[in-house]
Every structure is written in C-alpha cells, then in structure tokens.
PLY file of the C-alpha trace (Angstrom):
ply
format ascii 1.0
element vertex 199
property float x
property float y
property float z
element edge 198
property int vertex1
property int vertex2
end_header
66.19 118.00 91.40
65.54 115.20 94.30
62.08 116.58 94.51
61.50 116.07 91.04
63.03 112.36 90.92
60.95 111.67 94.44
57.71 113.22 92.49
57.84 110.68 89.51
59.31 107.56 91.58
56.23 108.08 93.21
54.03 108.87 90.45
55.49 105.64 88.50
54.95 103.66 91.92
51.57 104.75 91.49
51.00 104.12 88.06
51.85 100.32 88.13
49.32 99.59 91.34
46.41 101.16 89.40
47.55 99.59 86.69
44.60 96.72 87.10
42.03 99.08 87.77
40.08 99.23 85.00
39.35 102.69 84.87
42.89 103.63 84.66
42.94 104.04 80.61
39.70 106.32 80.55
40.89 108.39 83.38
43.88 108.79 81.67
42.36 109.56 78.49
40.11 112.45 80.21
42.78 114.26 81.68
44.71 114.48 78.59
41.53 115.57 76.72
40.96 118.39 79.88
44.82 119.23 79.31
44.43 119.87 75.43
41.12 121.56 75.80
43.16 123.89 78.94
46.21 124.78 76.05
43.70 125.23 73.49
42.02 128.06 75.39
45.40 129.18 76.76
46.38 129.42 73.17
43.36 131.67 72.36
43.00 133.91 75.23
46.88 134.66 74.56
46.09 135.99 70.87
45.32 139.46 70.92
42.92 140.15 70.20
41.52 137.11 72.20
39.31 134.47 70.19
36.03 134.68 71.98
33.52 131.81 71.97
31.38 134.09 69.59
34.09 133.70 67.18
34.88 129.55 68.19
31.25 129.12 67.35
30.73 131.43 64.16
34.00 129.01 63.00
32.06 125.77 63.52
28.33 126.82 62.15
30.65 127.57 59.08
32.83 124.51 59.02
29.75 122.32 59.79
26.67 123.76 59.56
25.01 120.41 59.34
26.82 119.01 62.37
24.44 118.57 65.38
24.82 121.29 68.44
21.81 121.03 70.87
19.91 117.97 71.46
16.77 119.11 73.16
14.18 116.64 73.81
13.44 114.87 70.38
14.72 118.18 68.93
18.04 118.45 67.00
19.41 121.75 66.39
22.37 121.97 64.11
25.38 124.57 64.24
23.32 126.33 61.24
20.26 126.10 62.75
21.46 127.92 65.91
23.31 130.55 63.69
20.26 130.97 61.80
18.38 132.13 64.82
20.65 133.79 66.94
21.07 136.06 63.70
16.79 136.07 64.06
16.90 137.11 67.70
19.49 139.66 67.32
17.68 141.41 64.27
14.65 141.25 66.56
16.39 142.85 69.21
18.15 145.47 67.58
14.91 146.02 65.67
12.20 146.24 67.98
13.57 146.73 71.40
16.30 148.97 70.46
19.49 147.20 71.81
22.70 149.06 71.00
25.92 147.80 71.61
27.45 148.62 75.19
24.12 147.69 76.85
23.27 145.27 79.66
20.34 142.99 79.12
18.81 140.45 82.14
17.61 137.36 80.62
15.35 135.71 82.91
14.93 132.22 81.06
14.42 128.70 81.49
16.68 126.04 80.30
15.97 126.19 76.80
17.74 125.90 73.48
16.26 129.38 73.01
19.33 130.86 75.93
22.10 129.53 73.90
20.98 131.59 70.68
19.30 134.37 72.68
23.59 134.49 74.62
24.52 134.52 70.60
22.22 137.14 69.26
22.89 139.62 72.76
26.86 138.92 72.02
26.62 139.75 68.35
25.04 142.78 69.13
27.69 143.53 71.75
25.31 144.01 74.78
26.42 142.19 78.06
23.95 139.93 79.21
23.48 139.38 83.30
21.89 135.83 83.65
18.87 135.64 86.23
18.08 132.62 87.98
14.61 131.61 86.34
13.74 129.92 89.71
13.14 133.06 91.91
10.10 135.67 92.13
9.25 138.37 94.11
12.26 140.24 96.15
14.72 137.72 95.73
14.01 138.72 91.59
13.81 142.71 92.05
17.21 142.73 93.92
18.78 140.47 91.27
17.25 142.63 88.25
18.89 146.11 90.06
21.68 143.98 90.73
22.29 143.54 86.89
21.40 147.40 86.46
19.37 146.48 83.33
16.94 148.59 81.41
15.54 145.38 79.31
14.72 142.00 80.48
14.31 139.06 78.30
11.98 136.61 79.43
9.73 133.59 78.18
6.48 135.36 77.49
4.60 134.68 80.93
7.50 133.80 82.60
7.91 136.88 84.01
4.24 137.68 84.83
3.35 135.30 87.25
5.24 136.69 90.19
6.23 140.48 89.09
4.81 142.39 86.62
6.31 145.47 84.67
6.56 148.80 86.60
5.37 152.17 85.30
6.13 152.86 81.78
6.90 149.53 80.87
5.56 147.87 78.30
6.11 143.74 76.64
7.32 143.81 73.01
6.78 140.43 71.69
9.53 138.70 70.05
7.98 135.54 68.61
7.12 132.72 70.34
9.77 132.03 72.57
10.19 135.07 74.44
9.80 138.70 75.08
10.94 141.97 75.98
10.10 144.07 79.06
11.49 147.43 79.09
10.91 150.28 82.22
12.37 151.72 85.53
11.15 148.38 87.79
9.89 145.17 87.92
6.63 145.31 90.66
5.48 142.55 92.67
2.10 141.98 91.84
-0.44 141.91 94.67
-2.12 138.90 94.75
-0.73 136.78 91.77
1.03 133.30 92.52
4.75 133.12 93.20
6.93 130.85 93.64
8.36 132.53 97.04
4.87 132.02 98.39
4.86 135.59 99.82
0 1
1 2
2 3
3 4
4 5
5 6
6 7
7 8
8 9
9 10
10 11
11 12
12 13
13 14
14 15
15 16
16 17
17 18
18 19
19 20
20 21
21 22
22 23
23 24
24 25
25 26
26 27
27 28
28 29
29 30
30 31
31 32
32 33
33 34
34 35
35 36
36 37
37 38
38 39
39 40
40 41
41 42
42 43
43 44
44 45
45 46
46 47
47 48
48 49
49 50
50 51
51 52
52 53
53 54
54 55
55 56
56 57
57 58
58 59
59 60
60 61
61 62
62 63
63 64
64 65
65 66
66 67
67 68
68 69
69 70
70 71
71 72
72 73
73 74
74 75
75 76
76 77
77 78
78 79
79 80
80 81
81 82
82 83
83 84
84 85
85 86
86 87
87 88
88 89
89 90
90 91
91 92
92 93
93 94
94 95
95 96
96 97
97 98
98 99
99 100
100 101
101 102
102 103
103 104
104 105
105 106
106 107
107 108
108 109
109 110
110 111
111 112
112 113
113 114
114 115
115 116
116 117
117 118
118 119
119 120
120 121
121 122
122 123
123 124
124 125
125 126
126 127
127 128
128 129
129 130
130 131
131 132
132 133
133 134
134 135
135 136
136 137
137 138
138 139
139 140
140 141
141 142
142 143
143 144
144 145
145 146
146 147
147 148
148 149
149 150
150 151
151 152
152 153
153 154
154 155
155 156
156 157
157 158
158 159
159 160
160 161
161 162
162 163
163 164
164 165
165 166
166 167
167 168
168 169
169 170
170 171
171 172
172 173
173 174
174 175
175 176
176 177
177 178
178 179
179 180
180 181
181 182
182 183
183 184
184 185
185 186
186 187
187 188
188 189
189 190
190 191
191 192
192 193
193 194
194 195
195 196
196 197
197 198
C-alpha cells in the first residue's frame, strides 16, 4: 500500500513539473489512444472465436466503403476499393494458380498498395502467407523461399526475374498487371543476370 502511495506521490510530483512543457497534453493524449487501441484488441483476441483483422477490415469496407484506406502517391484507395480487389486477387488465385486453403504462399513484393489486398485475398482464401524481403536476390532469397517452405511465390511480374529465375517445372501464371505467380520445386540463380547481391 506505501508502494502504491510512493508510486503516485511521485507520479503527481511529476505531473505538475511537466506541466509547462508543451508537449505534455499530446503525449498524454497518445498514450490514452495506445491504451484504448491495447483493450480494444485485448477485447477481441479474448472472444472466441478471436476477431481477426480479416474480419476488423471486412467490418469497415462495409460500414464505409467510401472512407479512404491507402493513400499511395496521388492514388486514393477506399475501404471498397481494396475489398473490391482483394476479392479480384483471391478469385485469381484460387482460379488460376490453384490455392486451397491450408497452403503457404511467399510473396516477394515491393511496397505497394497491391500487398495489403494481395495479404486480404491470401487470408480469405485461408492460405498463410510468409513475407519475403523484396530487397534480397540470389542465396540470401533461395534460403528465405525454403525457409517459408512454399510451393507458390507471388511476385511483381519481373521482380523476381532479375536475380533468380524459376527452377525446373516451373512456370509464371500471370495475374494482371500487378503481379504474378511462380509455381515449382526451386527458385535458380541465374548465371549471368544482374542482382542486387552483386554475386
């Protein structure tokens, strides 16, 4: 009980000589918004089952569909605009490269708006998606892609190809303009081709 007394005589102590800073009410204001955001998802990961983000977001693009999400550039994508391609991708996927739920998919992409919806469409369709840093080629990329023990790898369309190239059997299924599909046993290092390693 002293401690607690000590704790707050200190903490009021405190309070009244950065009082005159004038930071003091935004600070304050941020940590109250980080505690309310910390219940909040307290309060959903206790629920069972557990609200995902999938679900959090699926809310919103219905509550506001008009409401702006991403702001990309001079682009503006809206919580209905996302939805509307994430349910695009996912078709695409499920489609033409044959996801199924359960699987794990390495998605080797820039930062783009086209991750957020491509993390959407791969979560819809239940797959697990491993995350590879866009940024590394050659070995450093081969151990992170048998890392992620993943049979498909989504990539910006010649993203992938300018350090490693498909292995034997592979083959690129493209998925529209922003990015594509590389099935097969191994990603190769191809002789000769730039990379950003430099080796």
């Amino acid at each position: 009980m002293l401690a607690v007394l000590v704790a707050a005589a200190s903490g009021l102590l405190l309070l009244l000589l950065l009082h005159r800073s004038p930071f003091l009410r935004a600070d304050l204001g941020a940590f109250l918004s980080l505690l309310l955001s910390s219940l909040r998802c307290r309060w959903r990961l206790s629920r069972r089952p557990p609200l995902t983000l999938l679900q959090v977001f699926q809310s919103h693009a219905r509550r506001r569909p008009r409401h702006p999400l991403l702001l990309f550039g001079d682009e503006v994508y809206t919580y209905g605009d996302v939805e509307r391609r994430s349910n695009r991708a996912g078709r695409a996927l499920a489609r033409r490269v044959g996801l199924k739920p359960g699987q794990t998919v390495a998605v080797f992409l820039p930062n783009v708006p086209a991750y957020v919806w491509t993390w959407l469409a791969l979560a819809k369709l239940g797959c697990s998606m491993a995350c590879l840093n866009c940024n590394v080629r050659g070995r450093a990329l081969l151990h992170a892609r048998s890392a992620a023990r993943a049979d498909v790898v989504l990539s910006c369309c010649g993203e992938l190809t300018t350090g490693a190239r498909v292995g034997a059997g592979g083959m690129c299924e493209d998925l529209g303009h922003h990015f594509g599909a590389w099935r097969g046993s191994e990603l190769a290092r191809t002789p000769g081709e730039g990379s950003k390693e430099g080796g």
